[in-house]
C-alpha positions in Angstrom: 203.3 38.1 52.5 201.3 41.0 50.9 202.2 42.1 47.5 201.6 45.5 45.7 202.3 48.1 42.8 205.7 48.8 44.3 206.7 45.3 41.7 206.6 47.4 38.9 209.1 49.8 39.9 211.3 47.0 41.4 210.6 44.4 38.4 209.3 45.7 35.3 211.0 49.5 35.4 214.9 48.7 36.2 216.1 47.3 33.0 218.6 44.8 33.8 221.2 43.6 30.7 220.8 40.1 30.3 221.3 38.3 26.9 218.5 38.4 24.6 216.5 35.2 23.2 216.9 35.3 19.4 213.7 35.7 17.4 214.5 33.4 14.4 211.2 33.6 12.6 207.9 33.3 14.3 204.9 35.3 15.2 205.1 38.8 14.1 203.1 40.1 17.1 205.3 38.4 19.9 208.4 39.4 18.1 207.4 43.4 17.5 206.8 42.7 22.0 210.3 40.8 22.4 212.2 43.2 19.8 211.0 45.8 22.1 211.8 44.3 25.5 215.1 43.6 23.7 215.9 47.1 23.3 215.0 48.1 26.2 217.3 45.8 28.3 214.4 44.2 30.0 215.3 40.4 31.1 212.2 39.3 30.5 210.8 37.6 26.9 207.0 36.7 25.7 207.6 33.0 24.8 204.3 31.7 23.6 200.5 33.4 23.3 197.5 30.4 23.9 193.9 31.3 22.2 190.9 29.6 22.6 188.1 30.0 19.6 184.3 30.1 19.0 182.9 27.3 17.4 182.3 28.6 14.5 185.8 29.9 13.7 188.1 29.5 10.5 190.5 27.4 13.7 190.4 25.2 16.6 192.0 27.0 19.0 196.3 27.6 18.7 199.5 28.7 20.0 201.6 31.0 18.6 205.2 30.7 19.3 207.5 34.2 19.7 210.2 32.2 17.8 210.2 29.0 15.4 212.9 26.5 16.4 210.9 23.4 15.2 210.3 22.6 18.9 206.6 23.0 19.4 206.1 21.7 23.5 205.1 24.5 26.3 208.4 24.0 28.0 207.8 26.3 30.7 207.5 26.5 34.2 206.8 28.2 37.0 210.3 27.6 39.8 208.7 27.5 43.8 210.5 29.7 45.5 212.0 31.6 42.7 214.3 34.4 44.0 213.1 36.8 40.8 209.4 36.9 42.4 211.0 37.3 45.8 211.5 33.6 46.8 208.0 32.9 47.9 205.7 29.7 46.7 202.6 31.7 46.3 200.9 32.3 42.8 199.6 36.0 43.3 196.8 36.7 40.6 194.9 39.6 40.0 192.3 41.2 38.0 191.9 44.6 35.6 189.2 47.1 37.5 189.5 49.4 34.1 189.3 47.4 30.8 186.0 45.6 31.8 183.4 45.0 29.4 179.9 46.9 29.4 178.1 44.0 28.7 177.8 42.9 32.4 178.1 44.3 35.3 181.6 45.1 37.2 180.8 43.0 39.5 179.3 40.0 37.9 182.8 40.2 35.7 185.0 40.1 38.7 183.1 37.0 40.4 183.4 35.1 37.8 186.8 35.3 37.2 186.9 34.4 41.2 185.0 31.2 40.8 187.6 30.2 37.8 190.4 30.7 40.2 188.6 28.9 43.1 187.8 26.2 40.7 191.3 25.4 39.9 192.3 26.6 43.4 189.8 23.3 45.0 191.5 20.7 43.3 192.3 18.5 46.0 196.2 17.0 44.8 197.3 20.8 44.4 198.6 22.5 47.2 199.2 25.4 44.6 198.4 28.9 47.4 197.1 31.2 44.7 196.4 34.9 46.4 194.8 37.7 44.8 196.2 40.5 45.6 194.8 44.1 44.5 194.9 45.8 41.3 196.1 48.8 42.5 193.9 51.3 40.2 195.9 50.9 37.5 195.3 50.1 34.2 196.8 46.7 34.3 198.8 45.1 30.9 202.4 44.8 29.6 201.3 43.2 26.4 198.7 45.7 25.6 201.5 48.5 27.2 204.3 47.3 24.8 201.8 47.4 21.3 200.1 50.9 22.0 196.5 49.8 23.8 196.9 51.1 26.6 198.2 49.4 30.2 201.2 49.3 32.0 205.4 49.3 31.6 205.1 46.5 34.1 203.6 43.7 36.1 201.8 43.6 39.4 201.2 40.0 39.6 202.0 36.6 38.7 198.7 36.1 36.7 196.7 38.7 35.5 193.4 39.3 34.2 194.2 42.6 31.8 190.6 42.8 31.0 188.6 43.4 27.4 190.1 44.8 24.7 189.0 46.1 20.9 188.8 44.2 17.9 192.6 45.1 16.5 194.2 43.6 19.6 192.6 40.4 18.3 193.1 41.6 14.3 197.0 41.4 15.6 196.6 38.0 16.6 195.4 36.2 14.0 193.6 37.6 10.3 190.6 38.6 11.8 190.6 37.2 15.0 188.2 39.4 16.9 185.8 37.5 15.0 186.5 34.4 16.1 189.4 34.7 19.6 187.8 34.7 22.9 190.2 34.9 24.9 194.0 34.9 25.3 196.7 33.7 27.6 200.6 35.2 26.9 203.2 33.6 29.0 206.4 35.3 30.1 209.6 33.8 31.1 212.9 35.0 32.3 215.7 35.3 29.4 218.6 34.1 32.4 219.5 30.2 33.2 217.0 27.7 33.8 216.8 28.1 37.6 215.5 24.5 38.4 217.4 22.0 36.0 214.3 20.6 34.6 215.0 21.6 31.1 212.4 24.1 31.0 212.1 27.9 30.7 211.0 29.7 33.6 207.7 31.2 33.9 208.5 35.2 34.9 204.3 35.9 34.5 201.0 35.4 32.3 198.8 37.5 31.4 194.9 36.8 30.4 193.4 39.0 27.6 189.4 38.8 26.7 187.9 39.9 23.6 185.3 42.6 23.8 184.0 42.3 20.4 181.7 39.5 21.1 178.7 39.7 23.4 179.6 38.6 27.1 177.3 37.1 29.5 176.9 35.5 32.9 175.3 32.5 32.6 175.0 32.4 29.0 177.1 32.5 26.0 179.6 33.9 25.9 180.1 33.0 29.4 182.9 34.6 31.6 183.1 31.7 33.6 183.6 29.3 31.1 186.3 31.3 29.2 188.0 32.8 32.3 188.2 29.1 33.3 189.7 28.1 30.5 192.4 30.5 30.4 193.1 30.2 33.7 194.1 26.8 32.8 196.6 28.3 30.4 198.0 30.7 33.3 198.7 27.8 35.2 201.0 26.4 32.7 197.8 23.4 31.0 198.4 23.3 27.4 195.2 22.9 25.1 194.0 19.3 25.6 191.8 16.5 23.2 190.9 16.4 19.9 188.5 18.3 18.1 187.0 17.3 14.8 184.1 17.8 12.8 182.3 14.2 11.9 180.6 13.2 8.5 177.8 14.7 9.3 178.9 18.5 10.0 178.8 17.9 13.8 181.9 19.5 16.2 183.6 16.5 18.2 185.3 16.2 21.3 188.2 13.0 22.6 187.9 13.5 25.2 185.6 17.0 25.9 186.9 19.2 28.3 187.9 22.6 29.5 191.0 22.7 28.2 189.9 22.0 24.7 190.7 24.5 22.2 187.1 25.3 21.1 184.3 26.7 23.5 180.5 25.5 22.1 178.7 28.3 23.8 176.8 27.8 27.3 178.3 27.0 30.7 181.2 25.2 31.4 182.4 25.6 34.9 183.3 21.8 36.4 186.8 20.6 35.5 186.6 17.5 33.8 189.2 14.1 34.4 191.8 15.2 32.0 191.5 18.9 33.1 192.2 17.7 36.7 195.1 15.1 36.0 196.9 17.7 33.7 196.4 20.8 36.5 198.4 17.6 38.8 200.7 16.8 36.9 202.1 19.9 37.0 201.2 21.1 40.4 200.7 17.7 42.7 204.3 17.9 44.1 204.5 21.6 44.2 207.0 23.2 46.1 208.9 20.5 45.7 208.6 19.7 42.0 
């Protein structure tokens, strides 16, 4: 099954009344996005935002929450064959052809974002089908839509790679994030019943945001590999994984290092480590049938 632009009209543009999810505290970013979907009928809700961080950063990575209910688990899902992204078991992802960054070329930026998904996409206990599917021209975004930068009333796939954007996008995020936020992974989930039982909201799409305010590379840091492979972690519902600490003697520590761990030390990191691998299976092993 081929998908296209005609989702937005179909999705993202008919504003269906469902009830809203209460914002009861929280991040003020995700709530100015959710007051807005609120009052526009939309039955769709920004639940959480996941960031990974430089090494040299005031933070270790984080996730910020659209409301505060004291419950701080990513207790959301994607549902197989979920009638509100027309029944099908396919993950269609896609990527931004007009927020790219200058610092490499078009091209080098869009296969590296492939590798990340075929990296994710080879491991062997998933039979996740991720597809891409095209971008469609547009200038592709909700999140960026909803707070003024530009972007899209809507959604053309499942995961999305929006592309680069300025410093304030970042600023928004977190005090003076651009300094410090590489990227940034915002999952969306639907405001009806939980379809599946399992407790867990449902996952209506993600989008992937990168920050153009540091120096991008292929190869090098800051690698678009690495951080694309990172986040697409994140869009495929992996949580931030290990601890990081900084020993006695000033040095950054990983248990266990990997992928998923909040912090990216510069340079190349493009194999998926144990952890990585048995938390990507954990959620996808039995998929469709999980």
């Amino acid at each position: 099954m081929r998908r296209s632009t005609i989702w937005i009209a179909l999705v993202a543009l008919v504003a269906v009344a469902l009830p809203a999810t209460a914002n009861d505290g929280g991040h003020p970013m995700l709530k100015e996005i959710n007051d807005t979907l609120e009052a526009m009928g939309m039955d769709v809700r920004v639940e959480y935002a996941e960031y990974i961080t430089s090494d040299d950063g005031p933070e270790f990575g984080n996730t910020v929450y659209a409301n505060d209910r004291g419950n701080k688990q990513l207790g959301s899902d994607w549902v197989p064959g979920d009638p509100r992204r027309y029944g099908v078991n396919e993950i269609y992802w896609t990527t931004d052809q007009v927020d790219l960054t200058a610092d490499v070329s078009d091209q080098e930026q869009n296969d590296a974002i492939s590798r990340a998904m075929a990296t994710w996409q080879e491991v062997q206990c998933s039979s996740i089908p991720l597809v891409q599917v095209e971008d469609g021209g547009l200038d592709l975004g909700y999140v960026e839509w909803l707070l003024g930068f530009g972007g899209i009333p809507g959604w053309v796939a499942d995961l999305s790679h929006a592309g680069w954007l300025p410093a304030s996008f970042f600023d928004a995020l977190a005090d003076d994030g651009s300094t410090f936020i590489l990227g940034v992974t915002f999952t969306f989930t639907w405001t009806g019943p939980d379809m599946d039982g399992n407790g867990k909201s449902d996952v209506a799409f993600r989008e992937i945001y990168y920050n153009d305010n540091f120096n991008w590379a292929i190869g090098g840091s800051v690698d678009v590999e690495s951080i694309a492979l990172h986040e697409v972690g994140h869009g495929l519902s992996q949580a931030h994984f290990g601890k990081v600490f900084v020993d006695n003697k000033g040095n950054l520590k990983f248990a266990p290092k990997a992928v998923m761990n909040a912090v990216y030390t510069g340079g190349t990191e493009h194999v998926l480590t144990g952890t990585d691998v048995g938390g990507h299976c954990s959620n996808w092993g039995s998929w469709p049938n999980n």
